[in-house]
NUGUSE-686783 format. One record per atom (N, C-alpha, C, O): residue in one letter; x, y, z. Coordinates in steps of 0.05 Angstrom, whole numbers, padded with zeros to 5 digits, always signed. Atoms other than C-alpha are relative to their C-alpha. Example, Ala and Ser with C-alpha at 12.3 -4.5 7.8 and 13.67 -1.06 7.14 Angstrom:
<rs>
A+00018-00024+00000A+00246-00090+00156A+00018+00024+00000A+00039+00024+00013S-00016-00024-00001S+00273-00021+00143S-00015+00022+00014S-00005+00044+00018
</rs>
This chain:
<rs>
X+00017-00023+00000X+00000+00000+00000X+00018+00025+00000X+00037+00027+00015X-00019-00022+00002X+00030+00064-00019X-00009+00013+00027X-00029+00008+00041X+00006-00022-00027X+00041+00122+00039X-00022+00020+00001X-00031+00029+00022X+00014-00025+00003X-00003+00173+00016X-00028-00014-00007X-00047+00002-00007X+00027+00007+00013X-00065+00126-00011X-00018+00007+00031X-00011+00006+00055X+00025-00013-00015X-00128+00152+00024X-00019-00033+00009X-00027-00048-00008X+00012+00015-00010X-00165+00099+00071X-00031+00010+00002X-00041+00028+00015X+00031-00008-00004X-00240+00096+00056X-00022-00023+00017X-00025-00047+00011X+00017+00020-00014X-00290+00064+00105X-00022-00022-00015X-00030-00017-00038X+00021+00018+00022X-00338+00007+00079X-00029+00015-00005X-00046+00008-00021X+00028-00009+00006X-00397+00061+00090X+00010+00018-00027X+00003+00017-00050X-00007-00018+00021X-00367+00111+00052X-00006-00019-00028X-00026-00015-00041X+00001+00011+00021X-00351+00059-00005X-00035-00006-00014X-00043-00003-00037X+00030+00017-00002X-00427+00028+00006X-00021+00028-00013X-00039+00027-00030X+00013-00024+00005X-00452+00104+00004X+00007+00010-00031X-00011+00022-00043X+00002-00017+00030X-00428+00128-00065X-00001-00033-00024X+00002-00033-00049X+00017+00019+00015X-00449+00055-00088X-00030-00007-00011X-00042-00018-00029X+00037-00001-00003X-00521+00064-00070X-00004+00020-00023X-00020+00017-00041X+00009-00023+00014X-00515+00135-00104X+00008-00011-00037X-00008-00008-00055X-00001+00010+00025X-00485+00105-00168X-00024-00020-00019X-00032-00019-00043X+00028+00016+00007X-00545+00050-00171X-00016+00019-00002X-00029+00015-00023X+00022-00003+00010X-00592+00096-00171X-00004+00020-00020X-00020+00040-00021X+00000-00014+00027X-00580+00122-00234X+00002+00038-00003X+00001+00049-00025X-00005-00024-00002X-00573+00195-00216X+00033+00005-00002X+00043+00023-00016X-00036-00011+00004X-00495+00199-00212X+00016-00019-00020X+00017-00044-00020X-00022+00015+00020X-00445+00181-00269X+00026-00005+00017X+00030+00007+00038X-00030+00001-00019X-00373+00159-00241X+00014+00025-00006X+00027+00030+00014X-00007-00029+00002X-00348+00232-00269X-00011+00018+00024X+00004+00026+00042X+00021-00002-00027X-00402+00258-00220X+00014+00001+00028X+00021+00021+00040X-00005+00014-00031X-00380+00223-00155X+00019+00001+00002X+00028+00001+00025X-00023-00012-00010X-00310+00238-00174X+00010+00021+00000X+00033+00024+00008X-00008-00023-00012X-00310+00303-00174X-00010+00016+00028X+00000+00033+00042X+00014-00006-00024X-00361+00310-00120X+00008-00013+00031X+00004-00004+00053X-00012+00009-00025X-00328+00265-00073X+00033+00007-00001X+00043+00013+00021X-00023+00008-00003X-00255+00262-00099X+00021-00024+00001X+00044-00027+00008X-00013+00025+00004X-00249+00192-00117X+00008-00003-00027X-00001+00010-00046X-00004-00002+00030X-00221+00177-00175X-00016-00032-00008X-00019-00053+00004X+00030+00016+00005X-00277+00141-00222X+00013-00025+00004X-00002-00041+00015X-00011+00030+00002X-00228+00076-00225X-00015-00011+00025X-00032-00028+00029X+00004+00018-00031X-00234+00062-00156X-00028+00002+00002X-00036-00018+00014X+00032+00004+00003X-00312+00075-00163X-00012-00019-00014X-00032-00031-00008X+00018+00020+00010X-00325+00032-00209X+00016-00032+00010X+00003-00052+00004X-00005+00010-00017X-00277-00015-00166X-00019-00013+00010X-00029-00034+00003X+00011-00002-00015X-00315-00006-00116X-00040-00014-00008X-00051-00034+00001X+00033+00003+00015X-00393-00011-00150X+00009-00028-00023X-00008-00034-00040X+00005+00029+00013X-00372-00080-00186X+00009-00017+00023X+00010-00040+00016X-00002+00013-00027X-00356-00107-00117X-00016-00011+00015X-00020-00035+00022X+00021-00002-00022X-00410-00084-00073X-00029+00005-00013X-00051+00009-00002X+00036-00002+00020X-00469-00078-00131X-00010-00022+00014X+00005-00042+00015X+00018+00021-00007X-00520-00122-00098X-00003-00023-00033X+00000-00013-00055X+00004+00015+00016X-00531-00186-00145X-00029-00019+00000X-00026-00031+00021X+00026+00004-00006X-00603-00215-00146X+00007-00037-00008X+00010-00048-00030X+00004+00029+00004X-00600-00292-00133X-00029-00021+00010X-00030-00045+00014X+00022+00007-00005X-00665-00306-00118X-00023+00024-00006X-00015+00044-00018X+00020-00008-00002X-00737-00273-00114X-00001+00023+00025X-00014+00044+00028X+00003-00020-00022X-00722-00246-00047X+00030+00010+00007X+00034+00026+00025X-00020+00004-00019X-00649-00252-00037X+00023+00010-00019X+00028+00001-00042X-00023-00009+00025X-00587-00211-00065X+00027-00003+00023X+00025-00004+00047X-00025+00002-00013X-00511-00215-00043X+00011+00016-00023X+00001+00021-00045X-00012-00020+00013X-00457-00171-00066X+00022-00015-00020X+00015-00038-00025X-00011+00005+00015X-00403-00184-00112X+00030-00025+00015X+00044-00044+00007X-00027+00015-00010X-00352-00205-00061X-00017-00018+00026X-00005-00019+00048X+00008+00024-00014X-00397-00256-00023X+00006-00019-00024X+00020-00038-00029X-00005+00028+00022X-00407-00287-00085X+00028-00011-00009X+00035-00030-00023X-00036+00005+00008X-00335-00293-00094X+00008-00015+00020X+00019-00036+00014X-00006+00013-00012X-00325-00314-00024X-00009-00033-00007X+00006-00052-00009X+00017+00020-00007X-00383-00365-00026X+00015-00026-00026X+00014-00050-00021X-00012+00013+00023X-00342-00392-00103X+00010-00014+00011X+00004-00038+00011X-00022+00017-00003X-00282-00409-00071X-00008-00011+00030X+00012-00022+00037X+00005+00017-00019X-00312-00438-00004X-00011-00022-00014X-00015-00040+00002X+00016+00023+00013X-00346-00490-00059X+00022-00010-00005X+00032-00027+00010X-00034+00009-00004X-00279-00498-00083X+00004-00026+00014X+00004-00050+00010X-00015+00015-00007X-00254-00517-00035X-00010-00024+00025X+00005-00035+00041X+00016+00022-00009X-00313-00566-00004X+00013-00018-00019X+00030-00034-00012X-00001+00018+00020X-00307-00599-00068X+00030-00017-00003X+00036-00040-00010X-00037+00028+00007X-00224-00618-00071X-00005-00003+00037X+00016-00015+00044X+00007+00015-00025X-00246-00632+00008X-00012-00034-00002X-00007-00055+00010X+00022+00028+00007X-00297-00685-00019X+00020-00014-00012X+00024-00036-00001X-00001+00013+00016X-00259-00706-00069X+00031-00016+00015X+00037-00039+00008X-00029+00015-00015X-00185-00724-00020X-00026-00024+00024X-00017-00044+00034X+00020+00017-00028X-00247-00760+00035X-00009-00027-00026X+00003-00049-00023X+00005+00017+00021X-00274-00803-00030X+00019-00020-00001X+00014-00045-00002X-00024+00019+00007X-00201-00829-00039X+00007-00015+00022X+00014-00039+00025X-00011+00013-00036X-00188-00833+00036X-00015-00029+00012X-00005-00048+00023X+00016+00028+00005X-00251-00880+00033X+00004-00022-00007X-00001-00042+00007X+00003+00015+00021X-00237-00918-00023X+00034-00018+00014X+00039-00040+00006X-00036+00007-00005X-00155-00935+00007X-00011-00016+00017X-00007-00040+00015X+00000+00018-00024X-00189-00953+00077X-00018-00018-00005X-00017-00039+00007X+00019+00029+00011X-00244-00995+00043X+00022-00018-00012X+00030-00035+00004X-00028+00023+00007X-00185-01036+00004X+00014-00010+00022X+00020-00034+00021X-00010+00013-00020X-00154-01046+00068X-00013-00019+00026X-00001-00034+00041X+00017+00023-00006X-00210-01082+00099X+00003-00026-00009X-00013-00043-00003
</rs>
């Protein structure tokens, strides 16, 4: 992390996310009005954009990312327990 980069809180971030969704502010907008520069806005708003995975139920960009690689890594979990099975069944 460089010395001089500017630490922004998750509301802050969350706050000129909300304002970007609702279609009133462009990322030009929010970076002159806040002082971010648009990169890190649109950063920021492909992150924490809500994602609609159901009827009632949305998660953001970086659950779904968590929730990816927690499948991951069930799955090469399952798949070393399968083998571990299959060794101690032969050794019966």
């Amino acid at each position: 992390m460089a010395k001089n980069q500017k630490k922004y809180t998750q509301e802050f971030k969350q706050q000129l996310v909300d304002l970007y969704n609702t279609g009133n502010y462009s990322f030009p907008q929010l970076s002159s009005e806040y002082g971010v520069a648009k990169s890190t806005i649109l950063n920021w708003v492909r992150s924490l954009s809500p994602i609609q995975v159901s009827e009632t139920e949305t998660i953001s960009m970086k659950e779904y990312k968590a929730l990816q690689k927690k499948m991951r890594d069930l799955e090469i979990e399952n798949e070393i327990l399968k083998k571990a099975t299959a060794i101690f069944a032969k050794d019966r």
